[in-house]
C-alpha positions in Angstrom: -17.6 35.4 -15.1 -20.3 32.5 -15.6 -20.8 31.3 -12.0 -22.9 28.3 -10.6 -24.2 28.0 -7.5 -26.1 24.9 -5.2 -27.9 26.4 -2.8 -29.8 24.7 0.0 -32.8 27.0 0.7 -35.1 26.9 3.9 -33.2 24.0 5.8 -32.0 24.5 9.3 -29.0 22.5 8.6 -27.2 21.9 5.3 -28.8 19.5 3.0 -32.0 19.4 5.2 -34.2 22.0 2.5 -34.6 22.1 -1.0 -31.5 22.6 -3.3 -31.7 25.2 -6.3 -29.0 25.7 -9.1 -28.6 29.2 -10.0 -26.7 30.3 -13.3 -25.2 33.9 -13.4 -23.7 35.6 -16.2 -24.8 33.9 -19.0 -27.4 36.3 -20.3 -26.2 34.9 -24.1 -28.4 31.6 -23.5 -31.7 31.3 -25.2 -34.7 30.1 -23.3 -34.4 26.5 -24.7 -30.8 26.3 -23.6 -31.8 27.8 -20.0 -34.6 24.9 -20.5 -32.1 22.3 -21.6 -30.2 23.0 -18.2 -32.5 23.5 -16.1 -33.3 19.4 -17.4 -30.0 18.0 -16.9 -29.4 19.1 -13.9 -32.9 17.6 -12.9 -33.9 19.8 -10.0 -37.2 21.4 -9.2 -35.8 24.5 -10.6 -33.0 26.2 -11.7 -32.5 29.7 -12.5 -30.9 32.1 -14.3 -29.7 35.4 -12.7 -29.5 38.6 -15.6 -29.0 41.9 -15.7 -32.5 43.9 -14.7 -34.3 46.0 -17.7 -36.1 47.6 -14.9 -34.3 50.6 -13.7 -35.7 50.1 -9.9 -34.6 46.2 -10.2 -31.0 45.3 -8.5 -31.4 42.2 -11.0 -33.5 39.7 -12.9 -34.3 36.2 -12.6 -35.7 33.4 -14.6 -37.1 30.4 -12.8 -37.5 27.0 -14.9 -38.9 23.6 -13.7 -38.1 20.8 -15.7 -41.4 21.6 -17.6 -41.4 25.1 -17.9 -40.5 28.5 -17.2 -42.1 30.1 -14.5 -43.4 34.0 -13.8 -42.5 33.8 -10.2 -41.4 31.0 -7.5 -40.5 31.3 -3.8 -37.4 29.1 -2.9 -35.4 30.4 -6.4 -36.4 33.8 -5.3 -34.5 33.2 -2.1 -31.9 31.2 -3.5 -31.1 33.6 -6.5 -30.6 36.3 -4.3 -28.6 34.5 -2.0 -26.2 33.3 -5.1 -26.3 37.3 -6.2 -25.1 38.4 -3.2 -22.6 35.7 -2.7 -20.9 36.3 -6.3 -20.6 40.3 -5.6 -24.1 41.9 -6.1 -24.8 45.3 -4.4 -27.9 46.1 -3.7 -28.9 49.8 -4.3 -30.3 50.0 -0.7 -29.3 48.7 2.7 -30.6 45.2 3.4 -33.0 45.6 0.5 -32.5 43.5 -2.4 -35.5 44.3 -5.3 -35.8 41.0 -8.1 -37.6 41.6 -11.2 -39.0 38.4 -12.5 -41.9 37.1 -14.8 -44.7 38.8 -12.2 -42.7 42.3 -11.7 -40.5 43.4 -9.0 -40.2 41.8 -5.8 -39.0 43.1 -2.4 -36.3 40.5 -0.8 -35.5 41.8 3.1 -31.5 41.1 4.4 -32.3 40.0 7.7 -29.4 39.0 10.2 -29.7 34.7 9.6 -32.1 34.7 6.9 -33.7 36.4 3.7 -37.3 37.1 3.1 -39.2 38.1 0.6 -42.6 40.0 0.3 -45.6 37.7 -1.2 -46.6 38.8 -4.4 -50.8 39.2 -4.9 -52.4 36.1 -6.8 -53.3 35.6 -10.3 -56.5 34.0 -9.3 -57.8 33.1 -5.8 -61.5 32.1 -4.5 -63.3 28.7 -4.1 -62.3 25.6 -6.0 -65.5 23.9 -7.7 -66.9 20.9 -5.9 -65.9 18.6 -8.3 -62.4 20.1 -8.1 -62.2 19.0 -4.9 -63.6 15.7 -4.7 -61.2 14.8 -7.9 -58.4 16.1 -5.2 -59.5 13.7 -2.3 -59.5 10.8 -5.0 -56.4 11.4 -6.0 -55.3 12.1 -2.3 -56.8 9.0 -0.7 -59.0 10.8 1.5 -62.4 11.4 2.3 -64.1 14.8 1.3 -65.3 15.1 4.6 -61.2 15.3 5.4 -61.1 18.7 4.2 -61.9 21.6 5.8 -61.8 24.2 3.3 -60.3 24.9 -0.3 -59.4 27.4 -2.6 -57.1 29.0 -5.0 -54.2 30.4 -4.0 -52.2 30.8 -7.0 -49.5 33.5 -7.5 -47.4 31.5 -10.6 -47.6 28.0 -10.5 -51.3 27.9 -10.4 -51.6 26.1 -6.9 -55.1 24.7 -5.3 -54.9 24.5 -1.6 -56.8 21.9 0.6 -56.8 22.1 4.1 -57.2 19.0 6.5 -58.1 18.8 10.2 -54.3 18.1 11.3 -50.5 18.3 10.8 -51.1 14.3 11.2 -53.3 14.3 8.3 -51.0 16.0 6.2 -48.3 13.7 6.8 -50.2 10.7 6.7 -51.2 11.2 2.8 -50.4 8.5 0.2 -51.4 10.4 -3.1 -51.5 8.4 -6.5 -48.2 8.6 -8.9 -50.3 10.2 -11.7 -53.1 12.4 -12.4 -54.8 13.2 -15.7 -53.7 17.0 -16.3 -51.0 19.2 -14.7 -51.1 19.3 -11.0 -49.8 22.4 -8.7 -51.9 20.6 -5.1 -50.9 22.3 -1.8 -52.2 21.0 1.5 -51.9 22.3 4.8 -52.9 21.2 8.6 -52.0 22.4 11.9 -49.7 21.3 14.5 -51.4 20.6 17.9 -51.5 23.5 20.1 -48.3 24.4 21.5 -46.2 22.8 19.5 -43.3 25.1 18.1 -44.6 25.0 14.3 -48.1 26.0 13.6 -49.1 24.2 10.1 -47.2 21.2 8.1 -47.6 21.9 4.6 -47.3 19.2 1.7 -46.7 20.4 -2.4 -47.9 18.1 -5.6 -46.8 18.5 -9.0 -46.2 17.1 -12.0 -43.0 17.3 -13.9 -42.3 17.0 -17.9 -42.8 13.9 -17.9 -46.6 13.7 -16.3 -45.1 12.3 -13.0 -46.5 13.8 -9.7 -43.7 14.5 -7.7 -43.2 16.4 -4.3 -41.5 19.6 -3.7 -39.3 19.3 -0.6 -40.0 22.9 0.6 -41.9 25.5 -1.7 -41.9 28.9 -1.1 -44.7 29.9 -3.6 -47.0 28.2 -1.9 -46.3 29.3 1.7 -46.5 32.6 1.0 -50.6 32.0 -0.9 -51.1 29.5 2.0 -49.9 32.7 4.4 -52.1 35.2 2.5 -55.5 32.4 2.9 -54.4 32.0 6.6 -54.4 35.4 7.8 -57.4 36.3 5.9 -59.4 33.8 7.1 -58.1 34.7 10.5 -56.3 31.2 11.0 -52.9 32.5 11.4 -52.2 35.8 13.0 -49.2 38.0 13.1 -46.2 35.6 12.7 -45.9 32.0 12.4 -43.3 29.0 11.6 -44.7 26.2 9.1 -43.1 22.9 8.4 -43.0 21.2 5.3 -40.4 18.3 4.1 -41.0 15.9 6.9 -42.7 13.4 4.8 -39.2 13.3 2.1 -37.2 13.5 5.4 -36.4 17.2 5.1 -36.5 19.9 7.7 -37.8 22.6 5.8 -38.8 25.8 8.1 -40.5 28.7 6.9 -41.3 32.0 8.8 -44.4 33.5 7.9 -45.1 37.3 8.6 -47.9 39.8 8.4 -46.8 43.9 9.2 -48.7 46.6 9.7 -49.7 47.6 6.2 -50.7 43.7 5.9 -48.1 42.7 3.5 -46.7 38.9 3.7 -43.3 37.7 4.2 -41.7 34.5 3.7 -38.5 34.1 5.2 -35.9 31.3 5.9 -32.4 30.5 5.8 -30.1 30.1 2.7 -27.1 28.7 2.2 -24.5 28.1 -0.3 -23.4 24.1 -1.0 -21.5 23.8 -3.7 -20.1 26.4 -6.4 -18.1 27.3 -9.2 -17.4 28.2 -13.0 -18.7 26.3 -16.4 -15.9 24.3 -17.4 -14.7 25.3 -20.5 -13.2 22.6 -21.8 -16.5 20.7 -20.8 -18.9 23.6 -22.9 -21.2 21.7 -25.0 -20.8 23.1 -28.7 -24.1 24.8 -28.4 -22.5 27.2 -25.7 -19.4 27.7 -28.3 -20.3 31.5 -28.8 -20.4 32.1 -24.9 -17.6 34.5 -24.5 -15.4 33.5 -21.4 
């Protein structure tokens, strides 16, 4: 059965976190007709859920953004598995879902409320150049003095992270509507002491079109923001981040470290909307999809 699913990932209430469409069974479709999809529907991503060619994988995923497709993302890792399990998937082990996707397998935990998955390692990490940074703040509207520290912290989408001296900082931003080459910006600032969320976190990026746009609640980058944060000894052992606010959403993400100082990104899922493709709706390009 070809299944769809709208699922509202990382939001405390329905409709409050970022929505993904997830397509299962359909393992016919080419990559430009997952691309094509993945348009129309005009979300941040959509993915499609296939059978694993991994023998340790309980299934596979392909994440697309309206530009492209995607080696690994955080909120359609949640959300995929969530629509898995929901149309009948069995994991192979108690509360342990594996994913294999465009960076390898990834661990996804079952907790009681919420699913979490373990942060894959970056593709490149380290300090941005100077002029990096100050081409940022322009874009950004902010002084260079505004930002703390920098670096890379990309693990797919290629992100750059700034952080600024406050949550208020964060949320205060009025970045420009276009920048000159692809952008993948994360920024991050803490919540005043006390206060039951450590960091705000804000994501930039530009779509297909060259548009910056920004992601209601990423998961990609709060795990690299996680990984910089308890390096750097900023963050340590468990913490709650905020991100959203600023599009009105109430995006929460629980960030872990264990023992063996592995990172995990958790939150809740849940399902808004689903059903089947329509047959007598299937564009002709679909024709040879068996029902």
């Amino acid at each position: 059965m070809k299944s769809f699913f709208l699922v509202d990932v990382f939001g405390i209430e329905p409709f409050s976190g970022n929505p993904l469409a997830v397509v299962l069974g359909t393992a016919e479709l080419s990559t430009e007709q997952m691309q094509n999809i993945t348009r129309w529907l005009n979300l941040s991503e959509t993915t499609f859920v296939l059978p694993a060619t991994d023998p340790a994988a309980d299934y596979r995923v392909r994440i697309f953004t309206l530009e492209r497709e995607m080696p690994f993302a955080g909120h359609p890792t949640l959300g995929s598995c969530h629509a898995w399990l929901a149309a009948g998937g069995n994991p192979r082990r108690a509360r342990q879902i594996i994913q294999e996707c465009g960076v390898g397998l990834v661990t996804i935990r079952n907790l009681d409320q919420q699913l979490a998955f373990s942060a894959p390692p970056l593709i490149r990490s380290g300090a941005v150049d100077e002029d990096k940074v100050a081409e940022l703040c322009l874009f950004l509207g902010i002084d260079r003095s505004e930002v703390i520290d920098a670096t890379w912290a990309d693990n797919g989408p290629g992100w750059v992270v700034l952080l600024l001296g406050s949550a208020a900082s964060v949320l205060n931003l009025k970045p420009k509507r276009s920048y000159p080459t692809r952008l993948d910006l994360g920024v991050v600032g803490p919540h005043p002491t006390g206060s039951v969320a450590a960091f705000e976190l804000r994501a930039f990026f530009t779509d297909h079109t060259g548009i910056v746009r920004e992601d209601p609640v990423t998961g990609s980058l709060n795990a690299s923001v996680a990984q910089w944060l308890f390096l750097t000894h900023r963050a340590a052992n468990q913490y709650l981040a905020t991100q959203g606010t600023a599009l009105g959403r109430q995006g929460r993400i629980l960030l872990s470290q264990d023992a063996a100082g592995e990172v995990w990104v958790g939150g809740k899922t849940a399902t808004m909307f689903s059903g089947q493709l329509a047959e007598n709706l299937r564009p002709s390009w679909l024709g040879e999809i068996d029902s």
